[in-house]
LUMLONU-822926 format. One record per residue: x, y, z of N, C-alpha, C in turn; residue in three letters. Coordinates in nm, 2 decimals. Layout:
BEGIN
+--------+--------+--------+--------+--------+--------+--------+--------+--------+-----+
!     nX !     nY !     nZ !    caX !    caY !    caZ !     cX !     cY !     cZ !   r !
+--------+--------+--------+--------+--------+--------+--------+--------+--------+-----+
!      X !      Y !      Z !      X !      Y !      Z !      X !      Y !      Z ! ALA !
...
+--------+--------+--------+--------+--------+--------+--------+--------+--------+-----+
END
This chain:
BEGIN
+--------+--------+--------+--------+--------+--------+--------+--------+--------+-----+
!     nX !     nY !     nZ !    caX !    caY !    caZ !     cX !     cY !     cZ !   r !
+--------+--------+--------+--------+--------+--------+--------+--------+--------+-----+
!   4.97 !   3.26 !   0.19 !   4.90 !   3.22 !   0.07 !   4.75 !   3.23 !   0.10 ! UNK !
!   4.67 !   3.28 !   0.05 !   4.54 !   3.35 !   0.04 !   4.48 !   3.18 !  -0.02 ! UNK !
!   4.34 !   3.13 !   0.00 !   4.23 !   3.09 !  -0.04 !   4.13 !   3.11 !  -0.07 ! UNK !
!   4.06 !   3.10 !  -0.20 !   3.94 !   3.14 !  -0.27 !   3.85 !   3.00 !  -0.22 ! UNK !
!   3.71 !   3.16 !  -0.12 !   3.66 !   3.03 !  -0.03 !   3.49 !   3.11 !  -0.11 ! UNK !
!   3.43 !   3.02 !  -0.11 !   3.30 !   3.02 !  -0.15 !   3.16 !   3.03 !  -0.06 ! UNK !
!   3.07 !   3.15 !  -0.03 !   2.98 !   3.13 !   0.08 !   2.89 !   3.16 !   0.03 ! UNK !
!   2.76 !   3.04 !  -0.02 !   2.65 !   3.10 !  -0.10 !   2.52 !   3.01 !  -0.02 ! UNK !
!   2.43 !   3.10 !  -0.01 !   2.28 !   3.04 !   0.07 !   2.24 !   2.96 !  -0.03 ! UNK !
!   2.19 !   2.82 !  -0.04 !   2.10 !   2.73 !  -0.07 !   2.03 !   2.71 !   0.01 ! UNK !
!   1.92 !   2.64 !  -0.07 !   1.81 !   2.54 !   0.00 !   1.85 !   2.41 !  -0.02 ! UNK !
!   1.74 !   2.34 !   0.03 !   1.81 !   2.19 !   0.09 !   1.79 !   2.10 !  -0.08 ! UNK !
!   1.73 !   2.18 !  -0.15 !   1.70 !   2.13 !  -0.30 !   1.81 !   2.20 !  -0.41 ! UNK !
!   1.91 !   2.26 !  -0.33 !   2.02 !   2.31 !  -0.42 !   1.97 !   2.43 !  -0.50 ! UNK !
!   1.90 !   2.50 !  -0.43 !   1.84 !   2.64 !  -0.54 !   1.88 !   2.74 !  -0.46 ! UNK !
!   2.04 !   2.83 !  -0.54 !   2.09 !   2.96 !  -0.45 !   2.04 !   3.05 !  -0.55 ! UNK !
!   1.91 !   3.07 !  -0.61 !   1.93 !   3.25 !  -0.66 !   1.82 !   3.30 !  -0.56 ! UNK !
!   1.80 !   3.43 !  -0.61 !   1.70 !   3.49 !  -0.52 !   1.74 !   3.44 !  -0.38 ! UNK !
!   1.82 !   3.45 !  -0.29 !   1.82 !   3.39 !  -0.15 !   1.70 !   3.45 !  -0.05 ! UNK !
!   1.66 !   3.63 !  -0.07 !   1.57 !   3.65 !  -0.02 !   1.45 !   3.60 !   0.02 ! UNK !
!   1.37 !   3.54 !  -0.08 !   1.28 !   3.46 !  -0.04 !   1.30 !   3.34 !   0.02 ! UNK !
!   1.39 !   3.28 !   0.10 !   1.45 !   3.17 !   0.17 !   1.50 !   3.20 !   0.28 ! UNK !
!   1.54 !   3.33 !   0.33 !   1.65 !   3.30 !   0.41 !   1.61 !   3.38 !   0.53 ! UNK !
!   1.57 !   3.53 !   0.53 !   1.54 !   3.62 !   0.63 !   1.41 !   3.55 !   0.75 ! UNK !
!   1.33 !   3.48 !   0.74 !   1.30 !   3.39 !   0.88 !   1.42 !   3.32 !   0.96 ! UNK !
!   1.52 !   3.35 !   0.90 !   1.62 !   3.18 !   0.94 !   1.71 !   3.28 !   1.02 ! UNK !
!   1.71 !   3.41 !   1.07 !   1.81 !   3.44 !   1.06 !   1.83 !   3.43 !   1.22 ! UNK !
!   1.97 !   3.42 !   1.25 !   1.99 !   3.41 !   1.45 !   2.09 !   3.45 !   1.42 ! UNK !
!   2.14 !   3.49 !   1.59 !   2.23 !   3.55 !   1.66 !   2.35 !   3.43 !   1.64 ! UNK !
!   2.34 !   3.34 !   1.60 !   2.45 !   3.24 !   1.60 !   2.53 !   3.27 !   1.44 ! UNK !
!   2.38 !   3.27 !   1.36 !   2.44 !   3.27 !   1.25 !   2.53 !   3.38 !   1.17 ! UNK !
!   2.46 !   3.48 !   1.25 !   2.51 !   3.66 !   1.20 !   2.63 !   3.67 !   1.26 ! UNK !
!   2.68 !   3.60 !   1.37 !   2.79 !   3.60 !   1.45 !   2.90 !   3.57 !   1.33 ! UNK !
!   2.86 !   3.38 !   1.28 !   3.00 !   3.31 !   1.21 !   2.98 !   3.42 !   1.09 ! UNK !
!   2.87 !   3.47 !   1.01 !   2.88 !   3.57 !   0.87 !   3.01 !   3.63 !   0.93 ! UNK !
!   2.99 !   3.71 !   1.02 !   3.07 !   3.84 !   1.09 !   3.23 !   3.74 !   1.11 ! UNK !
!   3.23 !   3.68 !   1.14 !   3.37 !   3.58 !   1.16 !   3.42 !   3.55 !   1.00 ! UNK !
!   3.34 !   3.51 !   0.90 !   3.41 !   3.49 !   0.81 !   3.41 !   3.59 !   0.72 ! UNK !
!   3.35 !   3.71 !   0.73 !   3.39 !   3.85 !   0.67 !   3.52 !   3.89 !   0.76 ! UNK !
!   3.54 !   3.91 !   0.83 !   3.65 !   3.94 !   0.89 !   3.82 !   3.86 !   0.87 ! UNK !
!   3.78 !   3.74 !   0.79 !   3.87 !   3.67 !   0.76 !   3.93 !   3.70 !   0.65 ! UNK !
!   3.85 !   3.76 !   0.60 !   3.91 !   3.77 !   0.42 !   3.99 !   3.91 !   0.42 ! UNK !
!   4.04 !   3.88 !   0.30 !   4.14 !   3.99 !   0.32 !   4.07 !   4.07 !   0.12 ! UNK !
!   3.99 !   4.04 !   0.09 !   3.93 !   4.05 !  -0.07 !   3.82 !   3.99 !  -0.11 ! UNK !
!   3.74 !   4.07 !  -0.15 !   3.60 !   3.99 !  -0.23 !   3.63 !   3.96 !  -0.38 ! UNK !
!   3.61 !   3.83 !  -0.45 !   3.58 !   3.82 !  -0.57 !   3.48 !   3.79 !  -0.64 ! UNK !
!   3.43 !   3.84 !  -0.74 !   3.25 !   3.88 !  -0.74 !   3.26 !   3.86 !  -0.90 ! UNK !
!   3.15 !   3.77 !  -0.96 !   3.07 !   3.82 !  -1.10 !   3.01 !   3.91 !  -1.08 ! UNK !
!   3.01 !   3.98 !  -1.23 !   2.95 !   4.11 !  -1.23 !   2.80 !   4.12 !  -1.18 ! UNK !
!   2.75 !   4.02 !  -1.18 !   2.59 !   4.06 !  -1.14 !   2.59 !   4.08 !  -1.08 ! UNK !
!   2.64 !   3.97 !  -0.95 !   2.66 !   3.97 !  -0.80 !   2.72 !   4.11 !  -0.75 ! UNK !
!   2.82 !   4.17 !  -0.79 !   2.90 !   4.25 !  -0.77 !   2.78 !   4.37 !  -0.80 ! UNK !
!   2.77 !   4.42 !  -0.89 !   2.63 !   4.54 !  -0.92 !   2.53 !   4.50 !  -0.82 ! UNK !
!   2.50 !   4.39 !  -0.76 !   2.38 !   4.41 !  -0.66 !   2.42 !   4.49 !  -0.57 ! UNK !
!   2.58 !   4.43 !  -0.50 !   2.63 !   4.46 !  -0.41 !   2.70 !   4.60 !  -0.39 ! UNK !
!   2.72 !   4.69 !  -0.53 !   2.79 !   4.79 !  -0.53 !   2.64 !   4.88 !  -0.49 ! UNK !
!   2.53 !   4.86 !  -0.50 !   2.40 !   4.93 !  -0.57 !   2.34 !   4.93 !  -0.42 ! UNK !
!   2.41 !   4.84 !  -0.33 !   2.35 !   4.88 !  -0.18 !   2.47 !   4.88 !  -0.06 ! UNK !
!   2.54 !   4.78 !  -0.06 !   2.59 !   4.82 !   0.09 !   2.66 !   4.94 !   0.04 ! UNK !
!   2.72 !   5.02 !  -0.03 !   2.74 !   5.17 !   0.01 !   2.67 !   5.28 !   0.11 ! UNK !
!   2.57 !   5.22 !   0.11 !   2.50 !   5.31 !   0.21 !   2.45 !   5.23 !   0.28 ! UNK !
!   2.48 !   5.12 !   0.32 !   2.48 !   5.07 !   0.43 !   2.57 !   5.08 !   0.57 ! UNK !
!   2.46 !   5.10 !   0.71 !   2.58 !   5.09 !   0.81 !   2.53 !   4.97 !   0.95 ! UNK !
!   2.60 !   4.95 !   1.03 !   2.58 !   4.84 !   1.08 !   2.67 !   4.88 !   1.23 ! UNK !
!   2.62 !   4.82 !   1.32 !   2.71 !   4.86 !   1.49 !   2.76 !   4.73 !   1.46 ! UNK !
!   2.78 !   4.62 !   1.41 !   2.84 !   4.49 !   1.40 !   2.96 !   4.55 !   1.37 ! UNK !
!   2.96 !   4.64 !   1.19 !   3.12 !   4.61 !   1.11 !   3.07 !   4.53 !   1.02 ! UNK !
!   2.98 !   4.47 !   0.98 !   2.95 !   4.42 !   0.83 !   2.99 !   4.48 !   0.70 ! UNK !
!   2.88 !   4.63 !   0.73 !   2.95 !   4.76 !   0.66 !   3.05 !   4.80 !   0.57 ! UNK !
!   3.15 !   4.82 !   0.71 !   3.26 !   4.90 !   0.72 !   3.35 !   4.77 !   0.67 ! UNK !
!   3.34 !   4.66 !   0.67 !   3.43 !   4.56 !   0.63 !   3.41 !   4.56 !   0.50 ! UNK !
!   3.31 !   4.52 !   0.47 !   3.24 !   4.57 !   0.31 !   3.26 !   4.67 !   0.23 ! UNK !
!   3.26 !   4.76 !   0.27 !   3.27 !   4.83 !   0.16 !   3.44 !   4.91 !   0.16 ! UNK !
!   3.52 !   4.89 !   0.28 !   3.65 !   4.90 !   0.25 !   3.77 !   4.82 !   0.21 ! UNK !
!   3.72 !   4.71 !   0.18 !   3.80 !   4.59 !   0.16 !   3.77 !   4.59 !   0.02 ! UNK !
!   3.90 !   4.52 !  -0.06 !   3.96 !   4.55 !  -0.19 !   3.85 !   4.43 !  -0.25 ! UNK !
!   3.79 !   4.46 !  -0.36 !   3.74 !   4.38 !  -0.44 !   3.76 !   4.36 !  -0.62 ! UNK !
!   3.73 !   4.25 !  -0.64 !   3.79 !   4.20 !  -0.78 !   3.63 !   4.14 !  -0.82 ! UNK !
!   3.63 !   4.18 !  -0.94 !   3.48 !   4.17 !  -1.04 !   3.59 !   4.08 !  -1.14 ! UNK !
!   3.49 !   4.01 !  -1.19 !   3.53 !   3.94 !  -1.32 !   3.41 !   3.93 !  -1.41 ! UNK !
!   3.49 !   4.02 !  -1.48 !   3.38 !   4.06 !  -1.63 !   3.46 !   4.11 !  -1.76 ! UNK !
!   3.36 !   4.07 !  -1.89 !   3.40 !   4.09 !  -2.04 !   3.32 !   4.18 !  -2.07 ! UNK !
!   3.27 !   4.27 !  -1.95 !   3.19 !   4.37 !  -2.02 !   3.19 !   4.49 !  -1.93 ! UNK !
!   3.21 !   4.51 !  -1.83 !   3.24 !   4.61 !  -1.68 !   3.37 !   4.68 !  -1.73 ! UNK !
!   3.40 !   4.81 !  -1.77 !   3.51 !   4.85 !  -1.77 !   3.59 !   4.90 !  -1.65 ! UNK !
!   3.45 !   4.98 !  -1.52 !   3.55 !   4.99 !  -1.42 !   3.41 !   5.00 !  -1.30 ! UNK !
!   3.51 !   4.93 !  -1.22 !   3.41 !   4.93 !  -1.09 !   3.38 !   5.04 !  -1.00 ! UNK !
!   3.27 !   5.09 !  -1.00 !   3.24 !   5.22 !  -0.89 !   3.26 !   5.20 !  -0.74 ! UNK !
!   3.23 !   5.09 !  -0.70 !   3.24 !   5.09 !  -0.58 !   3.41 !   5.04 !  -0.49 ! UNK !
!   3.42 !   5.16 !  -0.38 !   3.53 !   5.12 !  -0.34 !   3.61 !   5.04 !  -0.35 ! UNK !
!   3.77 !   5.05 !  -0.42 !   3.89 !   4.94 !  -0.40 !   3.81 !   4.86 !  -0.47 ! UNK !
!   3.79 !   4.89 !  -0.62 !   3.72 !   4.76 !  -0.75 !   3.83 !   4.76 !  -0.82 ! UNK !
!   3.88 !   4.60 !  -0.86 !   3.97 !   4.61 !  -0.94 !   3.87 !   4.47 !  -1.04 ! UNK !
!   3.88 !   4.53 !  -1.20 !   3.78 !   4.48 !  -1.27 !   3.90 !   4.37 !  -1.33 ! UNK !
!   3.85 !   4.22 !  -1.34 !   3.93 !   4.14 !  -1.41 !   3.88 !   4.06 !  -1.51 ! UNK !
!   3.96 !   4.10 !  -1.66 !   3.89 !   4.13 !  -1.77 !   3.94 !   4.00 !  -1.88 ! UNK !
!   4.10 !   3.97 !  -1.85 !   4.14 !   3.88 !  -1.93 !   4.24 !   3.81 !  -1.83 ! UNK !
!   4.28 !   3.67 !  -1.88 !   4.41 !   3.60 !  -1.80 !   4.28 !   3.56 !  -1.68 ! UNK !
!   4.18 !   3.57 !  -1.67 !   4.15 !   3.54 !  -1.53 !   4.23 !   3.46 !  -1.45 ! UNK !
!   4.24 !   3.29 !  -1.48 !   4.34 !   3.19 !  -1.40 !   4.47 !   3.25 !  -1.33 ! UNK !
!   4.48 !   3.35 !  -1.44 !   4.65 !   3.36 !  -1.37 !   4.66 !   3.48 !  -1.26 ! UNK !
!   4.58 !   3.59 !  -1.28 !   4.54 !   3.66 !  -1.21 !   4.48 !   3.62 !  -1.13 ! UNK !
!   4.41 !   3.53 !  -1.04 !   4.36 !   3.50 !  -0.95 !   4.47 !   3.39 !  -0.85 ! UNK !
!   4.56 !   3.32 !  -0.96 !   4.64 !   3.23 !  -0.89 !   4.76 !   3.36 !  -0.85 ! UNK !
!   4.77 !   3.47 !  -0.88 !   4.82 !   3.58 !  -0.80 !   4.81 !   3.60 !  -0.73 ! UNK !
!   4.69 !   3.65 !  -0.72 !   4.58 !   3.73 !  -0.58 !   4.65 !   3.61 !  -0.48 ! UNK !
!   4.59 !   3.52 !  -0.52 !   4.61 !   3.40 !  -0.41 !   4.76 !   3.43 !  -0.33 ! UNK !
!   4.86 !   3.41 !  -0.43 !   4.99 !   3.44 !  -0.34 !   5.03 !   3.57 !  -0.27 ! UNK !
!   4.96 !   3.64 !  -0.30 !   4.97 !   3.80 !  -0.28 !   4.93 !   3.83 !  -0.18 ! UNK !
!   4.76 !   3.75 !  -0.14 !   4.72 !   3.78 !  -0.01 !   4.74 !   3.68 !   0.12 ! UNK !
!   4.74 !   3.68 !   0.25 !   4.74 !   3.59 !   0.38 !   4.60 !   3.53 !   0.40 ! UNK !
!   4.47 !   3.63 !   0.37 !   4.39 !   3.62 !   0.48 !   4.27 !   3.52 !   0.30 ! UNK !
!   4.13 !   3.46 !   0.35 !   4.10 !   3.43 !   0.23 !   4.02 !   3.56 !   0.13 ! UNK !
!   4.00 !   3.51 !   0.00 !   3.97 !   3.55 !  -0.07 !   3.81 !   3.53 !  -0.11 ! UNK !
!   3.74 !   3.57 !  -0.05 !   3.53 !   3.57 !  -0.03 !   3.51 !   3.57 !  -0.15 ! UNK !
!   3.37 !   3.50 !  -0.25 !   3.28 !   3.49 !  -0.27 !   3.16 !   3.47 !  -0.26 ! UNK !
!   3.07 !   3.55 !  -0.25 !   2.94 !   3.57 !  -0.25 !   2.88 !   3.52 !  -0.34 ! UNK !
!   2.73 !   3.44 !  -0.37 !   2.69 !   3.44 !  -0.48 !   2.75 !   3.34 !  -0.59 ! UNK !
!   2.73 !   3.46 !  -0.75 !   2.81 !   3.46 !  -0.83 !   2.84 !   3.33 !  -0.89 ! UNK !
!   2.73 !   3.26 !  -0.91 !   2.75 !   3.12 !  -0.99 !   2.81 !   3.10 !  -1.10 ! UNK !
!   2.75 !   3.18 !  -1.19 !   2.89 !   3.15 !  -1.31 !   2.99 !   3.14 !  -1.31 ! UNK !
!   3.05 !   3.25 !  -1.22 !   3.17 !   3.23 !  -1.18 !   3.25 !   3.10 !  -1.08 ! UNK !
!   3.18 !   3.06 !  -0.98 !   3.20 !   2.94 !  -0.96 !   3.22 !   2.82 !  -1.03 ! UNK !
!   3.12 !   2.84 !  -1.14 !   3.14 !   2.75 !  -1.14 !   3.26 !   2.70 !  -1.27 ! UNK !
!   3.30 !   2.86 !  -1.34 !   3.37 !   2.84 !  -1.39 !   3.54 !   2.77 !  -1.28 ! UNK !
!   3.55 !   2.89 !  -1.23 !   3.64 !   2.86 !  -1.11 !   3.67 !   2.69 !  -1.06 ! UNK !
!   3.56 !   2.69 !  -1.06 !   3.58 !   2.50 !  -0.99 !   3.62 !   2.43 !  -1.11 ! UNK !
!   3.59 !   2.44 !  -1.22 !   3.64 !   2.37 !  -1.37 !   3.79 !   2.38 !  -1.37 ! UNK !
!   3.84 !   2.51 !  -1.33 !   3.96 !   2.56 !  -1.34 !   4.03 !   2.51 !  -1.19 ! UNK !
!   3.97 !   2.44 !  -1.09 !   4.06 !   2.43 !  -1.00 !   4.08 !   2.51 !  -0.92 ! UNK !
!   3.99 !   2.62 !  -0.92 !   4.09 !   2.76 !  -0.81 !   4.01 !   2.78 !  -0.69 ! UNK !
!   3.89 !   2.69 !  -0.70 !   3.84 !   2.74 !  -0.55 !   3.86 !   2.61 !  -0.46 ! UNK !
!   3.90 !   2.70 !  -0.32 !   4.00 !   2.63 !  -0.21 !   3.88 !   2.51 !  -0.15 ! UNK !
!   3.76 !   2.63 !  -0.12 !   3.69 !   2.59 !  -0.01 !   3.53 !   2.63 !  -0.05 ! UNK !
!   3.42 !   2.55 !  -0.04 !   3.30 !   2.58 !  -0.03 !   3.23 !   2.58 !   0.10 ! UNK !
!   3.13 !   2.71 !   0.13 !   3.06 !   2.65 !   0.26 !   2.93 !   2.70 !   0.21 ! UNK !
!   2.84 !   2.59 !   0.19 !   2.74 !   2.59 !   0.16 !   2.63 !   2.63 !   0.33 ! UNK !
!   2.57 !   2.70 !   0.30 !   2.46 !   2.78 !   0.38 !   2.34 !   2.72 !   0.37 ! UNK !
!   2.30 !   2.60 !   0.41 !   2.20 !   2.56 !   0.36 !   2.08 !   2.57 !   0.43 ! UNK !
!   1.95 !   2.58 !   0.43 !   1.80 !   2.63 !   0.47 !   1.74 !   2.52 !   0.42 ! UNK !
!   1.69 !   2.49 !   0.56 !   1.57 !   2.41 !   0.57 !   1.48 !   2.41 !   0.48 ! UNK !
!   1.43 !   2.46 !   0.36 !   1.36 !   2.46 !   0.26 !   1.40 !   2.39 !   0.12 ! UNK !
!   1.28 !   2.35 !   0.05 !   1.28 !   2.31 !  -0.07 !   1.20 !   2.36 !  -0.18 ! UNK !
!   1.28 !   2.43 !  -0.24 !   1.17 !   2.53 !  -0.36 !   1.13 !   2.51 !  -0.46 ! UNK !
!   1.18 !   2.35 !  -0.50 !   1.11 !   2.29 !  -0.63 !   1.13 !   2.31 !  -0.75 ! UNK !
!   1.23 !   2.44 !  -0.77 !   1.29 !   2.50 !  -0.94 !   1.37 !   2.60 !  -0.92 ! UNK !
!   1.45 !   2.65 !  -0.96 !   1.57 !   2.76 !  -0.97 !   1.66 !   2.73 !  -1.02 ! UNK !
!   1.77 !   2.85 !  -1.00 !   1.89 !   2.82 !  -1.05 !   1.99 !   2.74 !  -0.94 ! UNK !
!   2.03 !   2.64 !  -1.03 !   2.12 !   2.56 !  -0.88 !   2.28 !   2.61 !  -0.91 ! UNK !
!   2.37 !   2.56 !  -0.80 !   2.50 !   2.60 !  -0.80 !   2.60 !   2.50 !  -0.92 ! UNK !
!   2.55 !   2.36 !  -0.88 !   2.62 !   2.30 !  -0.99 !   2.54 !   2.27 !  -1.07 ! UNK !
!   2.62 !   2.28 !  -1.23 !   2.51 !   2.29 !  -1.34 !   2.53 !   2.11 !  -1.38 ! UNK !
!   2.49 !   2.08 !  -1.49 !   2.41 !   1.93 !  -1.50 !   2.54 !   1.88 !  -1.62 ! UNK !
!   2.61 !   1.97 !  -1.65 !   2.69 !   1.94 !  -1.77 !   2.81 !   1.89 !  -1.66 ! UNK !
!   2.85 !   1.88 !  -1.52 !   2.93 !   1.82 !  -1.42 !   2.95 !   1.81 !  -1.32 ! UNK !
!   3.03 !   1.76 !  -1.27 !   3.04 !   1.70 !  -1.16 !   3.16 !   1.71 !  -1.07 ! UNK !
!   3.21 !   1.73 !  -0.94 !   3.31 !   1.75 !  -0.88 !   3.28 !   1.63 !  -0.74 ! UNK !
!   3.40 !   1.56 !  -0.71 !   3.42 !   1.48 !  -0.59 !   3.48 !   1.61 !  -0.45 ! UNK !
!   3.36 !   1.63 !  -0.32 !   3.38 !   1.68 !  -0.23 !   3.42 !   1.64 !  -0.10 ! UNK !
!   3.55 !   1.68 !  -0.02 !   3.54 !   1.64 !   0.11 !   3.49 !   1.72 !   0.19 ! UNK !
!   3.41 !   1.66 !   0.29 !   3.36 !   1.73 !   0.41 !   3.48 !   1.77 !   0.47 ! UNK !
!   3.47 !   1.87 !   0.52 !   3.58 !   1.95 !   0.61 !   3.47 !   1.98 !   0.74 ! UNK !
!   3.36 !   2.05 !   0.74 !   3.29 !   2.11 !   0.87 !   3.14 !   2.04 !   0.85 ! UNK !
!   3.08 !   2.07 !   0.95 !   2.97 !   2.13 !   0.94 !   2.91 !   2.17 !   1.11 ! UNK !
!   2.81 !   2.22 !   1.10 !   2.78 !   2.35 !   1.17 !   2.64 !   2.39 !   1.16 ! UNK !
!   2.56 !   2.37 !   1.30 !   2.40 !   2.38 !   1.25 !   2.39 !   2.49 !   1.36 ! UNK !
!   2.31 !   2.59 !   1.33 !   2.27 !   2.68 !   1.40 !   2.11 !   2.67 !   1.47 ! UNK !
!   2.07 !   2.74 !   1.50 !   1.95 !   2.75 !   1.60 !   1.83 !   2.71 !   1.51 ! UNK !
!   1.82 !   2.81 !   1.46 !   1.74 !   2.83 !   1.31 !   1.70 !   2.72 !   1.24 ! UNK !
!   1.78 !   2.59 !   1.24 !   1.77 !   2.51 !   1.17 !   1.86 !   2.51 !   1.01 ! UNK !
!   1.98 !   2.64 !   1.03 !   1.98 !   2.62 !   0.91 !   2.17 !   2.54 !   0.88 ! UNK !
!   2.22 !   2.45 !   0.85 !   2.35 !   2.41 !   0.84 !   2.44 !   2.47 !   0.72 ! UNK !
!   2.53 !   2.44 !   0.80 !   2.65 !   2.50 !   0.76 !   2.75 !   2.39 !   0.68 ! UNK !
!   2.76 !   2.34 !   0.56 !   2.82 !   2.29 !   0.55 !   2.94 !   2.31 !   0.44 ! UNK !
!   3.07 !   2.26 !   0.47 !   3.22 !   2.33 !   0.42 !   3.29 !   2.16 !   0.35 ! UNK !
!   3.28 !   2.19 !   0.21 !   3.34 !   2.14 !   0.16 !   3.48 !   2.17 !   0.09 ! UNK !
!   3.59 !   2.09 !   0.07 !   3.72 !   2.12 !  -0.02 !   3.69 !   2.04 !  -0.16 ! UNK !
!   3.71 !   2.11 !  -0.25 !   3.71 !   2.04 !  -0.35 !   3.82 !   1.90 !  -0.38 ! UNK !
!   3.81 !   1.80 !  -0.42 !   3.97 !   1.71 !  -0.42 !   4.02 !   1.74 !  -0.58 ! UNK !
!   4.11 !   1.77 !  -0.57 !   4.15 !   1.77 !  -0.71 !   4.22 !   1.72 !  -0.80 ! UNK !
!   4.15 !   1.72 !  -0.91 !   4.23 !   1.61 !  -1.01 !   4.10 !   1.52 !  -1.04 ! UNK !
!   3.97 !   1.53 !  -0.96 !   3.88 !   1.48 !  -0.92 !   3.74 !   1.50 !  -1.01 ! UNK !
!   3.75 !   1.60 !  -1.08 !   3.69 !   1.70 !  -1.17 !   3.60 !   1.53 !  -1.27 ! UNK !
!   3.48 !   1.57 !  -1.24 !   3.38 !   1.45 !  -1.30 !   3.32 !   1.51 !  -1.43 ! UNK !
!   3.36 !   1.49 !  -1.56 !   3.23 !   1.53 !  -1.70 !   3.22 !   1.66 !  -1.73 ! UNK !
!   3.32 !   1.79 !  -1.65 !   3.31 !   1.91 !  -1.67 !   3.33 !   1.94 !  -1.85 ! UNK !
!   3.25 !   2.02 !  -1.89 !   3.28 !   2.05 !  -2.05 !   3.40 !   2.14 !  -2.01 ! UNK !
!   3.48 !   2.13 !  -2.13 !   3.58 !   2.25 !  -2.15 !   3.51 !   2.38 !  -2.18 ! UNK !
!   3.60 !   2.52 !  -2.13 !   3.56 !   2.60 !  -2.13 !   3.65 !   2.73 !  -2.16 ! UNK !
!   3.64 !   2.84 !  -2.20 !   3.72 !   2.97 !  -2.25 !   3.81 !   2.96 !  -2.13 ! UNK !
!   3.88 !   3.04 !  -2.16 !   4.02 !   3.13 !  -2.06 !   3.87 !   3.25 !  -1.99 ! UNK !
!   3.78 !   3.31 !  -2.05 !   3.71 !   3.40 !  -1.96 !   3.57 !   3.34 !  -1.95 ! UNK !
!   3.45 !   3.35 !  -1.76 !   3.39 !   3.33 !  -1.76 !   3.30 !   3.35 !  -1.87 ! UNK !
!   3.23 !   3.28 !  -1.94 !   3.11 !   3.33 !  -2.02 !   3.00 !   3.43 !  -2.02 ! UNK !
!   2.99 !   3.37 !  -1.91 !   2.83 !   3.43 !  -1.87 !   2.84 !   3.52 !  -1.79 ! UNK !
!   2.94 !   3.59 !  -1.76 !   3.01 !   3.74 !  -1.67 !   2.86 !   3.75 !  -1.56 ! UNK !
!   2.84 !   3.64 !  -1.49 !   2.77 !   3.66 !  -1.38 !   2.84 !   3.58 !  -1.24 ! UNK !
+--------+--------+--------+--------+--------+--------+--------+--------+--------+-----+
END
């Protein structure tokens, strides 16, 4: 049974867009190692469309002596969008309607977990719905005063610590499970993400 696990860079003030301007000072040999360990674990990427078009629009021609790469861009991926009819990059499979049940699929279908990158909308629809297993929040030493944060203001979720994990850099690693049933003030929402990001 496959888990939909979540790995998105924040700062210590909860702002994951633009990670670029946050994160490349921070980077170590400790850290690029666990990336490389938990790309290697998944057996599938699941991606909002934004997230997913950044990503189709470069690692293709990306290469790496690590295997970042080669993991990347051969490994099966699932977009969730109401507007993408078909994905160009490698092993895209675009998911358009039914998302819940199609993903509570995938889940049984695969062993290894199921990556997302990014892709806040989708999160955070996902966590409304119950389906994500596992968060590891990437957090950096920084505080940037405004952006887009991961959880939005309309709710709320109760998290258990499972890990955490501080690298050289200063930057921690922290892995939470959602509890469920736990779901605090979430508004109701469609059967498809809205905001196909």
């Amino acid at each position: 049974m496959g888990r939909v696990v979540l790995s998105i860079f924040t700062t210590v003030d909860g702002v994951v867009d633009d990670p670029q301007r946050f994160t490349f000072q921070f980077v170590s040999e400790d850290s690029m190692r666990t990336g490389l360990e938990q790309l290697r674990a998944a057996d599938a990427l699941l991606l909002g469309r934004v997230t997913y078009e950044g990503f189709a629009a470069s690692w293709p021609d990306m290469t790496d002596e690590a295997g970042f790469a080669d993991k990347m861009n051969s490994m099966p991926k699932y977009v969730v969008s109401t507007t993408l009819r078909r994905g160009e990059w490698n092993n895209t499979t675009v998911i358009s309607e039914n998302v819940a049940g199609t993903i509570t699929k995938l889940k049984a279908q695969v062993d290894g977990d199921i990556l997302i990158y990014g892709s806040v909308a989708l999160v955070r629809w996902l966590l409304r719905h119950e389906l994500v297993d596992e968060l590891r929040l990437v957090t950096y030493p920084v505080v940037m005063g405004g952006g887009v944060r991961l959880f939005a203001e309309s709710g709320a979720t109760v998290l258990r610590l499972v890990d955490a994990r501080a690298f050289d850099s200063g930057v921690v690693v922290l892995t939470y499970a959602p509890s469920r049933g736990d779901l605090l003030g979430w508004e109701q929402e469609s059967e498809t993400p809205a905001a196909d990001g």
